[in-house]
Structures are given as C-alpha cells and as structure tokens.
TORKOL-4160 file (C-alpha; in steps of 0.2 Angstrom, whole numbers, padded with zeros to 4 digits, m for minus):
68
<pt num="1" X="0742" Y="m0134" Z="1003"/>
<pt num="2" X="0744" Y="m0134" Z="1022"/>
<pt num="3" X="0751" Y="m0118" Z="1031"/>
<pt num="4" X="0766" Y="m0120" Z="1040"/>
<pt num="5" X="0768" Y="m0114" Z="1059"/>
<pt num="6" X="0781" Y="m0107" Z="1068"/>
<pt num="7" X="0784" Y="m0107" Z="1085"/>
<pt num="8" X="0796" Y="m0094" Z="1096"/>
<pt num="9" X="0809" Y="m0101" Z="1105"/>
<pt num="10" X="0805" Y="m0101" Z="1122"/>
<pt num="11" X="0819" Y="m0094" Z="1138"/>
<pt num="12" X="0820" Y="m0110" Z="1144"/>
<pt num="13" X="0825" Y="m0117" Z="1125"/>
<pt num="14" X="0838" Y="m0103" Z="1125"/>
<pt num="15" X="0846" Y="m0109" Z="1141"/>
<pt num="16" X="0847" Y="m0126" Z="1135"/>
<pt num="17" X="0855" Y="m0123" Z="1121"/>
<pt num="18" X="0868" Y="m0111" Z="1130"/>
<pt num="19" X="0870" Y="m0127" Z="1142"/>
<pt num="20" X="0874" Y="m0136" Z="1127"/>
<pt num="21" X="0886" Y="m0128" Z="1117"/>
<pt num="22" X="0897" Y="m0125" Z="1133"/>
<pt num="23" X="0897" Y="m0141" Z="1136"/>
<pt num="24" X="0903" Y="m0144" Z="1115"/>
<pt num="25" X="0890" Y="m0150" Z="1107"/>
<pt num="26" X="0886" Y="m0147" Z="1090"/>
<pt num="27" X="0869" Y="m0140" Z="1080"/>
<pt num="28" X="0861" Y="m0156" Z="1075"/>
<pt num="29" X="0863" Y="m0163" Z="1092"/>
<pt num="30" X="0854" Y="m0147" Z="1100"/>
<pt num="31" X="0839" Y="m0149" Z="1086"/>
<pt num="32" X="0835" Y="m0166" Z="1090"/>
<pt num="33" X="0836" Y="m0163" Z="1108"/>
<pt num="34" X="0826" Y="m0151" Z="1106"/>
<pt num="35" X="0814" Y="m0156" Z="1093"/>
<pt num="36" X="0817" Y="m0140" Z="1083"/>
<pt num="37" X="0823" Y="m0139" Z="1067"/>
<pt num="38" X="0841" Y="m0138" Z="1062"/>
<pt num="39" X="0839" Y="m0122" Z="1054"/>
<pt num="40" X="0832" Y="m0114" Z="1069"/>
<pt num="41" X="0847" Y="m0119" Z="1081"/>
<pt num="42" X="0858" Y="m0113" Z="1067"/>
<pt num="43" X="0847" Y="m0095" Z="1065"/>
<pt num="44" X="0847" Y="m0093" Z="1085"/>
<pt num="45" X="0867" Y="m0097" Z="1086"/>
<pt num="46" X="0870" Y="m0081" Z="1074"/>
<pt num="47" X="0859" Y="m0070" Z="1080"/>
<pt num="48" X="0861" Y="m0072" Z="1098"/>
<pt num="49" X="0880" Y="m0069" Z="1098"/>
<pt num="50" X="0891" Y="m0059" Z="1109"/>
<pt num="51" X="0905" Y="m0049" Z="1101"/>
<pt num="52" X="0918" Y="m0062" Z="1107"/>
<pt num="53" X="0907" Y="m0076" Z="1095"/>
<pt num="54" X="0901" Y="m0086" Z="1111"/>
<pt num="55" X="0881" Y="m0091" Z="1112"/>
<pt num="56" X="0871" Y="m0078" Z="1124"/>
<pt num="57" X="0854" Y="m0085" Z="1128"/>
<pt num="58" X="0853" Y="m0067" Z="1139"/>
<pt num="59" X="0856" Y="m0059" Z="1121"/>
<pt num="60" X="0840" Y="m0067" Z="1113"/>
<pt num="61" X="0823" Y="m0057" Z="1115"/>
<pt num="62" X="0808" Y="m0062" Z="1127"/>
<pt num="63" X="0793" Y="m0064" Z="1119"/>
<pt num="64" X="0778" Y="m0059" Z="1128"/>
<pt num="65" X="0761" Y="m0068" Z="1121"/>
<pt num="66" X="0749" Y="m0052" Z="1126"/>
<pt num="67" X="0730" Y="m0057" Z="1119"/>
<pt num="68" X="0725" Y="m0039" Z="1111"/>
C-alpha cells in the first residue's frame, strides 16, 4: 500500500481561490484550476471564513517550511 501525501496550500493558492470565489465561481471549478482536490477547496472554504461567511485568504495560516 502506497502512503498518501499531502501538501499545504500555499499563499498564492489562497489568493487564487479568494480571486475566484469573488468573481462566483463554484468549488469544483477552483479544484481543477488548481489541481487540488475537491475536498480541500471545500476544507479551506470553512475554515478560512470571516464572521460575515465570505472567503479570507488573510484568515488562513502561513506555513513556514523551517529544516530542523
């Protein structure tokens, strides 16, 4: 059995999809821009939300890649 691998989303990733939901597009059409699985747009929708509901790419954490 193979091991899966997940990958961060990176800042610019975040922005896109910001770009993108303003401008009305739907989940399935941001995962296949973005090559990223459905579930992952839908996963960084509902935790990245302001309290008014609307998309924050400001809202979502950087991830620093620090070699120990």
């Amino acid at each position: 059995m193979t091991k899966k691998h997940y990958y961060h989303l990176t800042q610019w990733q975040r922005y896109k999809i910001e770009v993108l939901i303003k401008a009305g597009h739907k989940a399935p059409f941001i995962s296949v821009q973005l090559k990223v699985s459905l579930s992952t747009i839908h996963r960084e929708l509902k935790r990245n939300k302001t309290k008014a509901g609307k998309y924050n790419a400001a809202f979502a954490p950087v991830f620093v890649n620090r070699t120990p």
